[in-house]
C-alpha positions as CSV (number, residue, x, y, z in Angstrom):
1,X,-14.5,-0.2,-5.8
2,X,-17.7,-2.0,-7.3
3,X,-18.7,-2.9,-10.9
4,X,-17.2,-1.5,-14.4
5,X,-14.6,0.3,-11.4
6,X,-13.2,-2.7,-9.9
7,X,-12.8,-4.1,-14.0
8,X,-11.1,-1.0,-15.0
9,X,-7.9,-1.4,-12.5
10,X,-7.8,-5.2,-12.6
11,X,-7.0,-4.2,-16.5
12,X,-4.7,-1.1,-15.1
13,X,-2.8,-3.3,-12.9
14,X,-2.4,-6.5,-15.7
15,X,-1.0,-3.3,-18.1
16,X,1.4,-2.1,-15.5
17,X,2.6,-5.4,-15.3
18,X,2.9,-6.6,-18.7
19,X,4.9,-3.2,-19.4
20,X,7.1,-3.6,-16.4
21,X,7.7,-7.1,-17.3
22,X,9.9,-5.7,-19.9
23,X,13.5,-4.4,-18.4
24,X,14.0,-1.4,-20.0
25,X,10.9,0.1,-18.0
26,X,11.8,2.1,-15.2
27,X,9.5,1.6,-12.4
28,X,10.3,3.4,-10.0
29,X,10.3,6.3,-12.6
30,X,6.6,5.2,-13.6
31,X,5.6,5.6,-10.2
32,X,6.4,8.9,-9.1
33,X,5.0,10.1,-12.5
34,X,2.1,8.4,-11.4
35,X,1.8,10.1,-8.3
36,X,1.9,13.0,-9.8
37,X,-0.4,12.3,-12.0
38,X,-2.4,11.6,-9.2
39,X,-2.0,14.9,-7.3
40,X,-3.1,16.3,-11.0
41,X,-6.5,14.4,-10.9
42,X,-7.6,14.7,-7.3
43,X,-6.9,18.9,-7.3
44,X,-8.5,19.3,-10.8
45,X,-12.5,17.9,-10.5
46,X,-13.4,18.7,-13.2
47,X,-10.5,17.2,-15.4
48,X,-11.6,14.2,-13.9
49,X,-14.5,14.5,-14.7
50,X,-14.5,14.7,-18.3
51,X,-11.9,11.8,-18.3
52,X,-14.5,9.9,-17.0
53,X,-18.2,11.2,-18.8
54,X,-19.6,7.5,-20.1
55,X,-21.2,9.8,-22.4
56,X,-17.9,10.6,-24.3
57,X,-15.8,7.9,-26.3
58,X,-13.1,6.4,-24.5
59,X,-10.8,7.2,-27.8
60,X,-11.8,10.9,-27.1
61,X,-10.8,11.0,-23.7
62,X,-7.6,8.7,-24.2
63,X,-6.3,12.0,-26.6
64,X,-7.4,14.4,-24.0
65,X,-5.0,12.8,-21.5
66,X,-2.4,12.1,-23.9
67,X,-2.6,16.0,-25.2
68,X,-2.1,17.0,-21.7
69,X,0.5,14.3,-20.4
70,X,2.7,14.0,-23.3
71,X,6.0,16.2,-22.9
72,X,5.2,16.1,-19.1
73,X,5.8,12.3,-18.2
74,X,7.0,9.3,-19.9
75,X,5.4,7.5,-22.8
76,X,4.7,4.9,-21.0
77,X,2.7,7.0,-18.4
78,X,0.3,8.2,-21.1
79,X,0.2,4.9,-22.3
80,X,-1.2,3.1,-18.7
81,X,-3.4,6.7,-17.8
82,X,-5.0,6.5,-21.1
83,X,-6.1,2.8,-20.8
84,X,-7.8,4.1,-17.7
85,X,-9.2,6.7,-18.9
86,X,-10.7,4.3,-22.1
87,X,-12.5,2.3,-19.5
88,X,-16.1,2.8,-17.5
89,X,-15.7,3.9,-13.9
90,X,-18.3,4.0,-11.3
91,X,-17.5,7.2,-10.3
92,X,-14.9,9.9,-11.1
93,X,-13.1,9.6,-7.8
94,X,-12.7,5.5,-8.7
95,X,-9.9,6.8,-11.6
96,X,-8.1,9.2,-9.1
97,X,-7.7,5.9,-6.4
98,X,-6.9,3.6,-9.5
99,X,-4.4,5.7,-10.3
100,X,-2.7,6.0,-7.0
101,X,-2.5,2.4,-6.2
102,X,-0.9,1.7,-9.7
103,X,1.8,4.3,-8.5
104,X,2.1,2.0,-5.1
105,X,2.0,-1.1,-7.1
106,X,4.6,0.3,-9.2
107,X,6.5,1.0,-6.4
108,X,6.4,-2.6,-5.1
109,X,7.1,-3.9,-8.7
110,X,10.4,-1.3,-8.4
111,X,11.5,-3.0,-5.1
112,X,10.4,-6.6,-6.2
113,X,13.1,-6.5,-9.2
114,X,15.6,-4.5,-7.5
115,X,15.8,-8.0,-5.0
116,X,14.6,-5.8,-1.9
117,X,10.6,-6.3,-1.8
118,X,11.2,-8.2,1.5
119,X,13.0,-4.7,2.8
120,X,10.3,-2.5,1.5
121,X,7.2,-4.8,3.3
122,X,9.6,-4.8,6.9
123,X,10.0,-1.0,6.3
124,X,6.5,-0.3,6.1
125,X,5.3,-2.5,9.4
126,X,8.6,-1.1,11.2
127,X,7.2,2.5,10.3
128,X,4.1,1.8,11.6
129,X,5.2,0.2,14.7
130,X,7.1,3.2,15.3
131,X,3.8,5.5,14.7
132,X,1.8,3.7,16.9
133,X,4.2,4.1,19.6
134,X,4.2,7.9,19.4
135,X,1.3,10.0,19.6
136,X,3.3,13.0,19.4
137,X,4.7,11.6,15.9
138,X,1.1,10.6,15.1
139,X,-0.1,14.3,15.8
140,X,2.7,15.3,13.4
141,X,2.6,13.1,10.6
142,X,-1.3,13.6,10.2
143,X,-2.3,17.2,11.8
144,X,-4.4,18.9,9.0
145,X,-2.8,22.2,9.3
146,X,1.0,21.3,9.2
147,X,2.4,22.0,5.7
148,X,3.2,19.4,3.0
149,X,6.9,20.5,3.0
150,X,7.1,20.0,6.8
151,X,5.8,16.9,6.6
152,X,8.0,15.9,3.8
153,X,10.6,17.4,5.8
154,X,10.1,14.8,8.8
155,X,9.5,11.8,6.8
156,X,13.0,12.6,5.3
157,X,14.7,12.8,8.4
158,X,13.3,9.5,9.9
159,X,13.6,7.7,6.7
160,X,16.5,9.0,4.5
161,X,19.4,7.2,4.2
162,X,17.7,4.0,6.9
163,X,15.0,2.7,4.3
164,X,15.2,2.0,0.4
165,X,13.7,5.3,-1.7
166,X,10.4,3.4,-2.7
167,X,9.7,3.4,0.8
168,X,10.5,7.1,1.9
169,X,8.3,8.0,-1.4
170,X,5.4,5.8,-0.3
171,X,5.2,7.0,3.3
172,X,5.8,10.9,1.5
173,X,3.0,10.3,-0.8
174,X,0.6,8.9,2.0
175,X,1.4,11.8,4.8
176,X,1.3,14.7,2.1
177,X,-1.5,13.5,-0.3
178,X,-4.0,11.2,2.6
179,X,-6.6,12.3,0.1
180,X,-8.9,10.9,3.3
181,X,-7.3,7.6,4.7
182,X,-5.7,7.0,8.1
183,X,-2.1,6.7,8.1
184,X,-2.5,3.0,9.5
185,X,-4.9,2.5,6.7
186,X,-2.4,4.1,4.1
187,X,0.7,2.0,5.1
188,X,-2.0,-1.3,5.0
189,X,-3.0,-1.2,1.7
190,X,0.6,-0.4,0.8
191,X,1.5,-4.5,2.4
192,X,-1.5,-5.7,0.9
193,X,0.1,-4.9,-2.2
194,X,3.2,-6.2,-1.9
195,X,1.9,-9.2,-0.6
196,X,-0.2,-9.5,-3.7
197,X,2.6,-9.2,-5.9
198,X,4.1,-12.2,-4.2
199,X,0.6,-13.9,-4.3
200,X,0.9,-14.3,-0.8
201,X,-1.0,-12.9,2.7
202,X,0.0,-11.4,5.2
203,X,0.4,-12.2,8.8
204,X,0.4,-9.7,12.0
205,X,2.1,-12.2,14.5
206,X,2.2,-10.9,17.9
207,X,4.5,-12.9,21.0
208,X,5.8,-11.7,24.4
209,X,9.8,-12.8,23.2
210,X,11.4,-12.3,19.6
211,X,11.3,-15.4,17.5
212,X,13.9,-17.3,16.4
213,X,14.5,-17.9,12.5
214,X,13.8,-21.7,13.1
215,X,10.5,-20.8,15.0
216,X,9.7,-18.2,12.2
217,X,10.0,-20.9,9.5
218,X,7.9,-23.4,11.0
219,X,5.2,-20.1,11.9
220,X,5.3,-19.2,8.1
221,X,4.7,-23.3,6.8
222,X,1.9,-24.1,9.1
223,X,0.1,-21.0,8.5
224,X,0.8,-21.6,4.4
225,X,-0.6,-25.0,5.2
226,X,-3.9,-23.9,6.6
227,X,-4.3,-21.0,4.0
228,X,-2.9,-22.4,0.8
229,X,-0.8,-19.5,0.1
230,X,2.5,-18.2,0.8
231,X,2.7,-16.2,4.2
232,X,4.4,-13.4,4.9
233,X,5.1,-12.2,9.0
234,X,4.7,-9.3,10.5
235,X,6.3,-9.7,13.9
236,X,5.3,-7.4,16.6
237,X,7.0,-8.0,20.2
238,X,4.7,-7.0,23.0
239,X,5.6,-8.5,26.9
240,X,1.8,-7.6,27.6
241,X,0.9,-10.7,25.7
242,X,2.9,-13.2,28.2
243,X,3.3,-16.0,26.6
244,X,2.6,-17.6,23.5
245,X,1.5,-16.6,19.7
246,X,-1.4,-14.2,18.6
247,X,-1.7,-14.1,14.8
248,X,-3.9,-12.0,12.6
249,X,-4.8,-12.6,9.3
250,X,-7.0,-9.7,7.6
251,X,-10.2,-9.8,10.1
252,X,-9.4,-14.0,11.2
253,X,-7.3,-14.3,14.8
254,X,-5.8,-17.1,16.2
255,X,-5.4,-16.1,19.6
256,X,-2.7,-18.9,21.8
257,X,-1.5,-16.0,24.0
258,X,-1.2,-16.7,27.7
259,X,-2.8,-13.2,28.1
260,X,-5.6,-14.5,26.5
261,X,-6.1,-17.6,28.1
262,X,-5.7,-16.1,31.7
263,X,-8.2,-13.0,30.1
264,X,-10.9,-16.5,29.3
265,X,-10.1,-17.9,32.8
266,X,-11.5,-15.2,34.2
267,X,-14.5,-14.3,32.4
268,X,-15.3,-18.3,33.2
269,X,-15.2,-17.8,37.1
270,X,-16.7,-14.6,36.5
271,X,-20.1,-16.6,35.1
């Protein structure tokens, strides 16, 4: 997002955060309303449209969201659409996004008070490990002609009952609703989000051998050492790699694998 956009859900997200700050707010309840609330905005153009016209008064267009979202979802769901809808938006698909990322971002606020952010982050990587590895679940997960309710279906029976419900309603929402991102890209934004609310970034760490907790620890401080924040790791075991550590932080790697040092040997005796 760019502009009056990227304004509108920085105030969306400090509202959702200032209302769940207070404990009688159900989260989790705010954001599957939110998702549906999404699913309402991205089928209905020109609803979203009008809830976005800079030529109308943000007090009109709060009303016309409450008048249709009242009885249908909480209060407190008119309340955070309504602020969106008051603001300017770049463009009418900019409220449909904000909207859906509040709903993921509720979801990680669900998780974060219920003690088990640190599960719903693992879940999320583990899940998209496990796509990776598997074109034919790839194929399945993201085929444009296999039903919502089959897709539903599937993420149910790999996820239900073996990862927390925020994160069997995230991967749901992502597989049934895309709404034009990649399932890697999906599940991404999702960590970037839960590593926000822990003002932290994240780390894809990659090594031929499982790390011990000890070596883990001292991973995680260097690398908060050298960028100032809190680091969370993602740890991905891959033999290819040999030897040695591989770490990616958003587009920066530190590359120390033996793979990669053999992979440099040779290019040198190659020139």
């Amino acid at each position: 997002m760019i502009g009056a956009s990227r304004e509108a859900l920085a105030a969306g997200r400090e509202n959702l955060e200032s209302l769940t700050d207070n404990t009688s707010v159900d989260a989790a309840k705010l954001a599957e309303e939110l998702a549906a609330v999404t699913v309402l905005l991205d089928r209905e153009v020109s609803l979203r449209r009008v809830l976005t016209d800079p030529s109308r008064s943000g007090q009109d267009k709060a009303q016309l969201a409450g008048s249709l979202l009242s009885g249908q979802v909480s209060g407190e769901t008119v309340d955070l659409v309504s602020g969106l809808v008051r603001s300017r938006w770049s463009g009418a698909r900019d409220l449909v996004d904000a909207v859906e990322e509040l709903g993921a971002y509720a979801e990680v606020i669900a998780a974060d008070k219920a003690g088990s952010l640190d599960d719903l982050e693992d879940e999320l990587f583990r899940f998209g490990r496990v796509v990776a590895g598997s074109h034919e679940l790839r194929a399945a997960l993201t085929e444009p002609k296999a039903g919502t309710a089959a897709k539903a279906e599937l993420i149910k029976k790999l996820l239900g009952g073996r990862a927390n419900a925020g994160t069997v309603r995230l991967v749901t929402a992502l597989v049934t609703n895309p709404r034009g991102r990649s399932l890697e890209g999906g599940l991404e934004s999702y960590s970037k989000l839960a590593a926000a609310r822990r003002g932290r970034v994240v780390a894809l760490v990659t090594t031929a051998i499982p790390l011990s907790d000890r070596q883990k620890e001292r991973l995680a401080a260097a690398l908060a050492g050298l960028y100032g924040r809190q680091v969370h790791l993602n740890i991905d075991v891959d033999p290819a790699v040999q030897g040695g550590v591989r770490v990616q932080i958003g587009d920066e790697i530190i590359d120390g694998t033996v793979a990669s040092r053999l992979e440099g040997a040779r290019q040198g005796l190659e020139g």
